[in-house]
MARTORTOR-430089 format. One line per field, with one value per residue (C-alpha): residue number from 1; residue in three letters; chain; x, y, z. Coordinates in Angstrom, 3 decimals, always signed. Example, Ala and Ser with C-alpha at 12.3 -4.5 7.8 and 13.67 -1.06 7.14 Angstrom:
BEGIN
seq	1, 2
type	ala, ser
mol	A, A
px	+12.300, +13.670
py	-4.500, -1.060
pz	+7.800, +7.140
***
This chain:
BEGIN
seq	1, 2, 3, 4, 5, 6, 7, 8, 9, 10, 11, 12, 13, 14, 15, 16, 17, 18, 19, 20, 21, 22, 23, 24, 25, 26, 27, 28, 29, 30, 31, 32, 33, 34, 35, 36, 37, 38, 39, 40, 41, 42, 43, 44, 45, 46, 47, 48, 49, 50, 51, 52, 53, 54, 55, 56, 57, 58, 59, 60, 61, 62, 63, 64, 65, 66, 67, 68, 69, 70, 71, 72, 73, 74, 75, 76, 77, 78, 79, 80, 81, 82, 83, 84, 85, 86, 87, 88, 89, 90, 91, 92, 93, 94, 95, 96, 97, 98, 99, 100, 101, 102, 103, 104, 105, 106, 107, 108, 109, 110, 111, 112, 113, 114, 115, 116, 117, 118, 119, 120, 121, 122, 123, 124, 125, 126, 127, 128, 129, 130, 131, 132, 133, 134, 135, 136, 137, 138, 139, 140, 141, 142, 143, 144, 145, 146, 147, 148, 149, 150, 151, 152, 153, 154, 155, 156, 157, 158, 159, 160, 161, 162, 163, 164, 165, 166, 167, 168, 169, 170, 171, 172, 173, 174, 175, 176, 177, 178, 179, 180, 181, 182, 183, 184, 185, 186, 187, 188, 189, 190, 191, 192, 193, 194, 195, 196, 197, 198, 199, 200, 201, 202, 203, 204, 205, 206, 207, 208, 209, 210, 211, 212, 213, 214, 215, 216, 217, 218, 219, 220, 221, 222, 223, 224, 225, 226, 227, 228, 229, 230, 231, 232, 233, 234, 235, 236, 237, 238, 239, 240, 241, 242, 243, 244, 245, 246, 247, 248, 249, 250, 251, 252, 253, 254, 255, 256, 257, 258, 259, 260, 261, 262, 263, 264, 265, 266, 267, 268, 269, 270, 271, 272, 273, 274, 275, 276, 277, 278, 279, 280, 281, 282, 283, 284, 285, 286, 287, 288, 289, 290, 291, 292, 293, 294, 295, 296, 297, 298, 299, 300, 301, 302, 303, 304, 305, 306, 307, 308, 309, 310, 311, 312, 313, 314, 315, 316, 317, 318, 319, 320, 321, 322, 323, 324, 325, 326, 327, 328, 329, 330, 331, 332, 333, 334, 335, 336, 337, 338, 339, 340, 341, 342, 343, 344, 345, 346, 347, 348, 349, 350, 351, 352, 353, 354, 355, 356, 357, 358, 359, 360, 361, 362, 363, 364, 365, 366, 367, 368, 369, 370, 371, 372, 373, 374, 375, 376, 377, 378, 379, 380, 381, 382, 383, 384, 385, 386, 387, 388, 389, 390, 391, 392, 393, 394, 395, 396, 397, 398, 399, 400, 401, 402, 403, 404
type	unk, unk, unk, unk, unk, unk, unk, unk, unk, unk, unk, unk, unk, unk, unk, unk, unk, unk, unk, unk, unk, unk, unk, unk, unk, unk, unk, unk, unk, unk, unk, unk, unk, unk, unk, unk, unk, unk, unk, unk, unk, unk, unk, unk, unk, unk, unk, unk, unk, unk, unk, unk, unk, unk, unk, unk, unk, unk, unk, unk, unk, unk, unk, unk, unk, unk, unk, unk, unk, unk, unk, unk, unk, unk, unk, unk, unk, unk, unk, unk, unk, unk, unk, unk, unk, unk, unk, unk, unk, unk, unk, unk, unk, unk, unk, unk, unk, unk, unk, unk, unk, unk, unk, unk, unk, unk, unk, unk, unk, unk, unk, unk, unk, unk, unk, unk, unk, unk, unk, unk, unk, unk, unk, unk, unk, unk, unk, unk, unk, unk, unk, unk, unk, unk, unk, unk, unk, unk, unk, unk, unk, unk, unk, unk, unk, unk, unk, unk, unk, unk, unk, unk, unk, unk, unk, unk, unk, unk, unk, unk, unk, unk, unk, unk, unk, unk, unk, unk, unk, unk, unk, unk, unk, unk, unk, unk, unk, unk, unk, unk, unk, unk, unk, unk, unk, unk, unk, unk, unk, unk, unk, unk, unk, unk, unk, unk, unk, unk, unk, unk, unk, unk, unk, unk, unk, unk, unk, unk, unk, unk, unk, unk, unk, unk, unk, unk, unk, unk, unk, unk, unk, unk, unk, unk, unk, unk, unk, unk, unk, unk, unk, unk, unk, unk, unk, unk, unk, unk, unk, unk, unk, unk, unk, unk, unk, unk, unk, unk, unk, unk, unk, unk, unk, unk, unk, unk, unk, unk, unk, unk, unk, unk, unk, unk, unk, unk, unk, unk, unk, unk, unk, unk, unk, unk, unk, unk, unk, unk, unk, unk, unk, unk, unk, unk, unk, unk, unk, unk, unk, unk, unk, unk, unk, unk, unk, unk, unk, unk, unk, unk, unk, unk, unk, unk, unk, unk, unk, unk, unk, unk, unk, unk, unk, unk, unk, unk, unk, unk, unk, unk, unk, unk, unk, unk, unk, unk, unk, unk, unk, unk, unk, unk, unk, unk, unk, unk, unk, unk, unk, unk, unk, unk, unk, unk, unk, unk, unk, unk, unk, unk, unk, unk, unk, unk, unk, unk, unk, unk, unk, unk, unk, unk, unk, unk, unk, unk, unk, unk, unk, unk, unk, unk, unk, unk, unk, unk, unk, unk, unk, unk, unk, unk, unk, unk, unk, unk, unk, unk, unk, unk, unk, unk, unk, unk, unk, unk, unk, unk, unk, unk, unk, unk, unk, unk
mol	A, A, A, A, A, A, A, A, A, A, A, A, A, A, A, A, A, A, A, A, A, A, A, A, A, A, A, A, A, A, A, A, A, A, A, A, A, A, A, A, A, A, A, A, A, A, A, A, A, A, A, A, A, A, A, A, A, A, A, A, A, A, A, A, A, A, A, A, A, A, A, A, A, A, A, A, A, A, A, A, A, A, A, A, A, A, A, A, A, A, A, A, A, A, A, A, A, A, A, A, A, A, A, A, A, A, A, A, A, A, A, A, A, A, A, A, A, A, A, A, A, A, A, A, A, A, A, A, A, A, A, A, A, A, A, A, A, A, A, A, A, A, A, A, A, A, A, A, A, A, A, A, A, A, A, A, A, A, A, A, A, A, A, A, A, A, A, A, A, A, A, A, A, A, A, A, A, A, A, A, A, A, A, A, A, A, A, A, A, A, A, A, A, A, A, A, A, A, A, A, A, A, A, A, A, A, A, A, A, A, A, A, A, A, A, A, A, A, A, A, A, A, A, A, A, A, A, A, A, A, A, A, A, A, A, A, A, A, A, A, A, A, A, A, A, A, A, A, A, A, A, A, A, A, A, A, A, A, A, A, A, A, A, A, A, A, A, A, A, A, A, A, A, A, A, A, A, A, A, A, A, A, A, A, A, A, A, A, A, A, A, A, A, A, A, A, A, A, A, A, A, A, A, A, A, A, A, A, A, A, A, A, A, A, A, A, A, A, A, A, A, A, A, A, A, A, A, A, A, A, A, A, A, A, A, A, A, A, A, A, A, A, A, A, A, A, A, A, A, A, A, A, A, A, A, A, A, A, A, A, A, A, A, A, A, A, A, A, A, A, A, A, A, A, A, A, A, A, A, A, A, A, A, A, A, A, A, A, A, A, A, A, A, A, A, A, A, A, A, A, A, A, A, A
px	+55.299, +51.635, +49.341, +47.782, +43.418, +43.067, +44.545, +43.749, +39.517, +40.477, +40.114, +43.443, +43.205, +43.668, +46.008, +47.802, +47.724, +49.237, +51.843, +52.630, +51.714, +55.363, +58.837, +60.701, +64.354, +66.880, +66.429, +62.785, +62.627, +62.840, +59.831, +57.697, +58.339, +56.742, +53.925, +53.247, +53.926, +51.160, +48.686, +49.070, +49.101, +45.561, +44.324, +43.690, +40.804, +43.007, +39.990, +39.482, +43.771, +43.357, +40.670, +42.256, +45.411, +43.107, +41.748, +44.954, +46.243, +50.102, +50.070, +54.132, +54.947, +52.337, +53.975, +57.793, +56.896, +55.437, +58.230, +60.658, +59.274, +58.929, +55.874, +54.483, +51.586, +50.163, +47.873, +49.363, +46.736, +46.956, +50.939, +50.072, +46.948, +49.165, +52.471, +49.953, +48.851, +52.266, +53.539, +50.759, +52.037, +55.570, +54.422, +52.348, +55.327, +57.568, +54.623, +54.412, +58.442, +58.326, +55.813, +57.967, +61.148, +59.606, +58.028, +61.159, +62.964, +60.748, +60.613, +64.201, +64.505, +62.029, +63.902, +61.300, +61.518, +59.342, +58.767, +57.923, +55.209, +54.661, +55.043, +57.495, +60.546, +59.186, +59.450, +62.823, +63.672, +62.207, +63.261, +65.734, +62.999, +60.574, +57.931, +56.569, +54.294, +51.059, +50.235, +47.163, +48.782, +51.129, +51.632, +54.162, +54.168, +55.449, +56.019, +52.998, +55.026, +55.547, +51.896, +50.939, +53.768, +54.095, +50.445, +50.734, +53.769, +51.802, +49.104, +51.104, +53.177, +49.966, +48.324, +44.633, +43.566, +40.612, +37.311, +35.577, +37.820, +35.716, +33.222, +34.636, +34.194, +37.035, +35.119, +35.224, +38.573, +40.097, +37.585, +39.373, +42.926, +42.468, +40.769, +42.050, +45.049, +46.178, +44.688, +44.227, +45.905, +45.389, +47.631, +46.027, +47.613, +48.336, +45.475, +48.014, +46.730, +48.666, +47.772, +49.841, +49.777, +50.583, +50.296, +49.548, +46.071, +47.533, +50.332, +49.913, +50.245, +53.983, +54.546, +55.387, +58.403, +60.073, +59.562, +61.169, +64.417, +64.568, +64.602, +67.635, +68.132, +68.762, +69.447, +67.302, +67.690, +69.775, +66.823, +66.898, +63.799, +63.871, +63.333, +61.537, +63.460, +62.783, +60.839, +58.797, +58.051, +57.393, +54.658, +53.142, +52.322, +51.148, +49.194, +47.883, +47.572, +45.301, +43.159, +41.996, +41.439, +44.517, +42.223, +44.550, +47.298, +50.071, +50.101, +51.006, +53.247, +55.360, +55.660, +56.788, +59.299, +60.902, +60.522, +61.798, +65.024, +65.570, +66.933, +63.997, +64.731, +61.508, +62.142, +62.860, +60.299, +57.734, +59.040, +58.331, +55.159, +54.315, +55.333, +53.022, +50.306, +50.689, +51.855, +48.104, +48.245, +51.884, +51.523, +47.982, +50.401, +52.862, +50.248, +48.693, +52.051, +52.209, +48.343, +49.193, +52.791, +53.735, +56.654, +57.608, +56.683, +59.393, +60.388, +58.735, +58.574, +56.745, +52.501, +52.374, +50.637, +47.855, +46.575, +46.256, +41.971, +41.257, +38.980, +42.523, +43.168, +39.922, +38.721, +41.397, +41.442, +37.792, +38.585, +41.160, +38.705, +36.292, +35.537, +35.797, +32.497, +31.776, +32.773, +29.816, +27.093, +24.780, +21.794, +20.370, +23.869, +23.312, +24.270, +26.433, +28.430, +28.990, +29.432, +32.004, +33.699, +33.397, +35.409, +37.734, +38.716, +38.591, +41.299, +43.243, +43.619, +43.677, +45.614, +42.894, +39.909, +38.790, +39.972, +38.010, +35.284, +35.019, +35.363, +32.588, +30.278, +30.707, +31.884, +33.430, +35.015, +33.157, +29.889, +30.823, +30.598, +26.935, +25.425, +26.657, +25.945, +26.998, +29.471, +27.101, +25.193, +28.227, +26.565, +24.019, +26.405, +26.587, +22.540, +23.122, +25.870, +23.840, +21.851, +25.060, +26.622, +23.542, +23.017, +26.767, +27.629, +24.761, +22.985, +26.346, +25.427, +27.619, +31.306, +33.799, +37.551, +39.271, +40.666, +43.018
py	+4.840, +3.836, +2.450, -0.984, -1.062, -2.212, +1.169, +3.479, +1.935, +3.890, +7.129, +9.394, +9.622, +5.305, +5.326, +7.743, +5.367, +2.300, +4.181, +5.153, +1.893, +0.797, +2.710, +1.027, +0.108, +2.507, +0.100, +0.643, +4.503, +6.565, +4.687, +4.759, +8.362, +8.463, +7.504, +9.462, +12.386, +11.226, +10.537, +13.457, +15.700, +14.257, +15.812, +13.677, +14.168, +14.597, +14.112, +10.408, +9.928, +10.329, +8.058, +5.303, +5.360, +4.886, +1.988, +0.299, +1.258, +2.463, +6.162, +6.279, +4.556, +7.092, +9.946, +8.546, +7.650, +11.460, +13.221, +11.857, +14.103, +17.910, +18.179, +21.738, +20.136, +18.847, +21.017, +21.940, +20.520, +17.113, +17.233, +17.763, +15.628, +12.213, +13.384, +12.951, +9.603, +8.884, +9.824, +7.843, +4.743, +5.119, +5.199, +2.165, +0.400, +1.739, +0.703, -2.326, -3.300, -2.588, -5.455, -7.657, -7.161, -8.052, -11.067, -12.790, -11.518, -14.261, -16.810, -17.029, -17.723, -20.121, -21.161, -21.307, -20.640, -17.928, -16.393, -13.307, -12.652, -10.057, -6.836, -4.297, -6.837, -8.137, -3.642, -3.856, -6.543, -4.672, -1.478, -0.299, +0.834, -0.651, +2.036, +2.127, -1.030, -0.256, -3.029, -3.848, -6.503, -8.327, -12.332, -14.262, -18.179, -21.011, -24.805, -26.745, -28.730, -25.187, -23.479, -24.559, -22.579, -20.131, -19.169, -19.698, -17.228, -14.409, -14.905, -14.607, -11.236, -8.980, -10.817, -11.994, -14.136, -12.118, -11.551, -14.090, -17.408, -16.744, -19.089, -21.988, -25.320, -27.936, -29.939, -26.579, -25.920, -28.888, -28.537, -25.012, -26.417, -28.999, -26.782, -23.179, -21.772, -19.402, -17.375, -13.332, -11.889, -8.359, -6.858, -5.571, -2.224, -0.951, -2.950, -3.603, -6.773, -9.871, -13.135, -16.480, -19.062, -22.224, -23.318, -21.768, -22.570, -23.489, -26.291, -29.654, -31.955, -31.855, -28.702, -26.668, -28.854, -28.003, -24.575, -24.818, -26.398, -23.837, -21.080, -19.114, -17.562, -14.220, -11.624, -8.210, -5.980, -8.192, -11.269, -14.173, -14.902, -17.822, -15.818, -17.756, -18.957, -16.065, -18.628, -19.455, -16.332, -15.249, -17.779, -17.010, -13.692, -14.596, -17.264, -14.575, -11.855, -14.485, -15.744, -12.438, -11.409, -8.728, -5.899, -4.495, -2.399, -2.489, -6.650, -6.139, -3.451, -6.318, -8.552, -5.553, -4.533, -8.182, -8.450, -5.754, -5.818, -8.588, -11.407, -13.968, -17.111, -17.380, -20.483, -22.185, -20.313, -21.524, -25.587, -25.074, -23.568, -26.795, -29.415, -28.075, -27.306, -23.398, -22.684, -20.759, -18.333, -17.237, -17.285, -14.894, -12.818, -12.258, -11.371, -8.535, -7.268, -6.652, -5.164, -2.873, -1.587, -2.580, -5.200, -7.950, -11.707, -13.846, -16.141, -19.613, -23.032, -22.629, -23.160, -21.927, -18.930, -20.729, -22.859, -19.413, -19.374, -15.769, -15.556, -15.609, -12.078, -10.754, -10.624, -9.281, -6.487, -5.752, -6.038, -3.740, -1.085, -1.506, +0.321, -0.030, -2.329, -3.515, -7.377, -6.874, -6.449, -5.885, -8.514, -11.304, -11.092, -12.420, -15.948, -15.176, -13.605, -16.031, -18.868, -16.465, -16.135, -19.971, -21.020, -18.233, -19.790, -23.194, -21.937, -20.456, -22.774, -26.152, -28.005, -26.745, -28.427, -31.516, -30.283, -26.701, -28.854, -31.275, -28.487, -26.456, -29.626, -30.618, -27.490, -24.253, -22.277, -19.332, -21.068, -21.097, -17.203, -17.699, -20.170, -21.759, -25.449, -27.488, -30.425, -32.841, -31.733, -30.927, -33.047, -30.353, -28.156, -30.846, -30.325, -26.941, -26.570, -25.770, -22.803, -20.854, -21.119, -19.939, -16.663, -15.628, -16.604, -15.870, -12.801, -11.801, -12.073, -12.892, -13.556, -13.315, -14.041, -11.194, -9.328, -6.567
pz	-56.024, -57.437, -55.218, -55.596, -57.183, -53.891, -52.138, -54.931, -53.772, -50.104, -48.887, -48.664, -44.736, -45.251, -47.738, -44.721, -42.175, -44.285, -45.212, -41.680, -39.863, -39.847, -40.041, -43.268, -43.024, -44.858, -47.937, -48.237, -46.733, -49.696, -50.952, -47.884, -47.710, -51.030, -50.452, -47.283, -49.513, -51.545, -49.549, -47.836, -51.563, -51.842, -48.957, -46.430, -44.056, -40.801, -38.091, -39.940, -39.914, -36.453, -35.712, -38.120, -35.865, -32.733, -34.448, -36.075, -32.538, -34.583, -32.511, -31.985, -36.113, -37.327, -35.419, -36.396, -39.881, -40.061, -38.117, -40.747, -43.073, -43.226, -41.261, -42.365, -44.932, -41.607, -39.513, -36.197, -33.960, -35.687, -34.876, -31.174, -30.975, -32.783, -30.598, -27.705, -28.849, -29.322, -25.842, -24.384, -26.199, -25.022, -21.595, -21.622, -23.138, -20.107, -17.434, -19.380, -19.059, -15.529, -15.162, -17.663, -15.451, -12.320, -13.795, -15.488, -12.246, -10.625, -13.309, -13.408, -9.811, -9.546, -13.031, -15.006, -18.900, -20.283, -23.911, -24.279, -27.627, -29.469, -26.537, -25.954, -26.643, -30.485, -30.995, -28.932, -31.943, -34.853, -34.389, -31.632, -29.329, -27.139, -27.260, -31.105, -30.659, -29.111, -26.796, -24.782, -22.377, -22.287, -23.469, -22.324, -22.836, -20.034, -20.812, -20.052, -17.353, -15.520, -15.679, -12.413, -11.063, -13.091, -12.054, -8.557, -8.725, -10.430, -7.962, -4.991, -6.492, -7.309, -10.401, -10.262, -13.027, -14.893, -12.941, -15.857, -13.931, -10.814, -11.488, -13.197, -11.725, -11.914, -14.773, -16.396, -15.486, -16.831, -20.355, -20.084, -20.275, -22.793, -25.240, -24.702, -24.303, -22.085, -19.084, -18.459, -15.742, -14.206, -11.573, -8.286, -8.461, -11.998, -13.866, -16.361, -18.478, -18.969, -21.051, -19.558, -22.027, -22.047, -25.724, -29.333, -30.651, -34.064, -33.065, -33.640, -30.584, -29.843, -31.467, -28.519, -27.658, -30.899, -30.707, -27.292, -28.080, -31.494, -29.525, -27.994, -24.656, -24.995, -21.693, -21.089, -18.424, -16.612, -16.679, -19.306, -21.364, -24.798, -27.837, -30.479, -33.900, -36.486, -38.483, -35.685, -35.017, -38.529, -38.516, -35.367, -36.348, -39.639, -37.656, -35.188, -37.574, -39.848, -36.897, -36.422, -40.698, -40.160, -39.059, -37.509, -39.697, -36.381, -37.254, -41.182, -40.101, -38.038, -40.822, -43.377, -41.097, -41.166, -44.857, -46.017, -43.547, -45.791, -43.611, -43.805, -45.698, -47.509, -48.832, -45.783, -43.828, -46.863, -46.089, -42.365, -43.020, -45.663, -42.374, -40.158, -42.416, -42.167, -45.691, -47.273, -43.807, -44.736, -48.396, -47.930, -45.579, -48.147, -50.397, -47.968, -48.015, -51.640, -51.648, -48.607, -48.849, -52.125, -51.207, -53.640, -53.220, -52.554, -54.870, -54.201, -56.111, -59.652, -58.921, -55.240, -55.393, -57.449, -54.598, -52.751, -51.815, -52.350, -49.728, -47.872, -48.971, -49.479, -46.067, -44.564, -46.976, -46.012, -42.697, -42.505, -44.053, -41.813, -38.969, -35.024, -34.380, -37.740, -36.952, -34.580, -37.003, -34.817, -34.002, -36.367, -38.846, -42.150, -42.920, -45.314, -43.174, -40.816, -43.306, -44.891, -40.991, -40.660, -43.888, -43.784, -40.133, -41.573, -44.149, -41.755, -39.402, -41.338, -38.728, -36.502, -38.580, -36.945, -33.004, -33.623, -34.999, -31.923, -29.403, -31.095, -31.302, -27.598, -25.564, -25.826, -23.038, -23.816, -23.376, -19.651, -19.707, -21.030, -18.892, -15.552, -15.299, -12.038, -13.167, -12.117, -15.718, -17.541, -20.190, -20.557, -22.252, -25.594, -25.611, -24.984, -27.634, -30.877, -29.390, -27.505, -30.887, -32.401, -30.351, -30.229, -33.306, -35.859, -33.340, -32.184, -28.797, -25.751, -24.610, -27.603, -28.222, -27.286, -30.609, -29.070
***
């Protein structure tokens, strides 16, 4: 199994962790397997494997996709020091369904409908077992109509909405609503993290009504949750993946898993994509998957791929090469980096264009973290607007969207 020139540019210990930063379906095994055995007949450098799995955050895949194999070309201290990664995983994903249970325990008596995203229940989905995702927190999404409730619930069972609320004032508050979408949630006693949303930041006014009624109720340890259409959910990862340039290996992982089990409808997933002005995200998606794990693009109408902007693919590939803290840059980053950052997101997010632009040119919820204005000078923040973009944006200063 050759690598891609992209791959073949990386270091062995990299070429390691893409091959291991997803289990492959029988289908596709025999070729994964391959090129673990490769990268791991170059000679890897095992200290940097190690730290690329702490930063692509795929401990229990790494340690499955490995344990498949004969395991004696690996030293034995890496075995115990990724099985220990591994077993730390699992039991974040068990603390984390714990919290799950007891919160659609309470939704569903107060009847009100929750969707899970991404978490323990999209591994559950993928591959058998809840515990091979890593997962920071947990997301879970509640109609607009029920937010109120749905937060007043949490609060009253041992959630606190994040320490960075505290100081909002109600004309912040409702700027906070309109323009963001969802809030963070820790509980009191475990810590464990939770993100309550209320919308997706890529739909389209009305959008979250459809995906509603698409999706299909589906029972879990005895509690009811609406799982998202597979197309749906295909593009919200791709969506999510994108917002964030893919730096992440764990996110790529979820969409090679669904391709190569071979049940997507590309072509209808594609025509969804095209009606809510999604189709370049999925389409540079696809295209990471055939630079990273060598899977075929689907078959699509004759000139798509040609309106593909390579930027699309480029920066995620850099980004998944980079390291840790190198999004930070440090103080006074170069322009051409964020000009680079600012028309990558305006590819990304094309529905997003003229909203994103309006919000950034008036107020941002972030610039609340910065500087606290009373709402009697709320208008302060529009003056204000040019230099809190300024000195989080180009010095890389201040509050920013959390990445996990």
């Amino acid at each position: 199994m050759r690598d891609t020139p992209w791959l073949q540019r990386t270091t062995a210990a990299f070429r390691l962790m893409i091959a291991t930063s997803w289990l492959a379906p029988e289908a596709w095994r025999e070729r994964q397997e391959a090129a673990i055995r490769e990268a791991i007949a170059a000679g890897p450098d095992w200290v940097e494997y190690l730290r690329l799995v702490d930063r692509h955050r795929i401990p229990a895949l790494g340690c499955a996709a490995l344990n498949r194999l004969s395991t004696q070309a690996i030293p034995k201290r890496i075995q115990q020091e990724l099985q220990k990664r591994s077993d730390a995983c699992r039991m974040q994903a068990v603390r984390h369904c714990l919290r799950l249970a007891e919160i659609l325990k309470m939704f569903n008596r107060l009847e009100i409908p929750v969707m899970p995203l991404k978490g323990p229940l999209l591994s559950l989905e993928l591959y058998g077992d809840v515990g091979l995702r890593q997962s920071r927190d947990l997301d879970l999404m509640v109609p607009l109509q029920d937010f109120s409730q749905a937060r007043i619930c949490m609060e009253s069972t041992g959630w606190r909405l994040d320490k960075s609320y505290s100081f909002l004032t109600p004309r912040q508050w409702a700027s906070l609503m309109t323009q963001d979408h969802h809030l963070g949630f820790v509980h009191s006693q475990t810590g464990c993290l939770l993100e309550l949303h209320w919308r997706n930041l890529c739909d389209a006014p009305g959008r979250d009504d459809a995906r509603w009624e698409k999706s299909t109720a589906v029972a879990w340890q005895g509690f009811s949750y609406q799982a998202m259409h597979p197309i749906d959910q295909l593009l919200y990862l791709c969506i999510h993946g994108g917002r964030h340039s893919w730096f992440r290996a764990k996110w790529l992982g979820d969409l090679a898993r669904i391709h190569a089990q071979g049940k997507m409808n590309w072509t209808e997933a594609f025509h969804q994509s095209q009606n809510i002005g999604q189709e370049k995200v999925l389409l540079a998606s696809l295209r990471l998957l055939q630079e990273a794990y060598a899977l075929p693009l689907p078959e699509l109408p004759e000139g798509t791929w040609e309106t593909l902007p390579s930027l699309l693919v480029d920066r995620p590939l850099d980004a998944l090469d980079e390291q840790e803290n190198a999004g930070d840059h440090g103080p006074l980053r170069s322009l051409r980096t964020v000009v680079h950052a600012l028309r990558y997101d305006w590819l990304v997010l094309p529905q997003q264009r003229w909203r994103s632009l309006r919000a950034r040119l008036f107020n941002n919820p972030l610039d609340f973290q910065i500087i606290h204005i009373p709402d009697r000078f709320f208008w302060a923040y529009l003056l204000l607007r040019p230099f809190l973009w300024f000195w989080r944006q180009v010095l890389g200063r201040g509050p920013r969207v959390n990445s996990r």
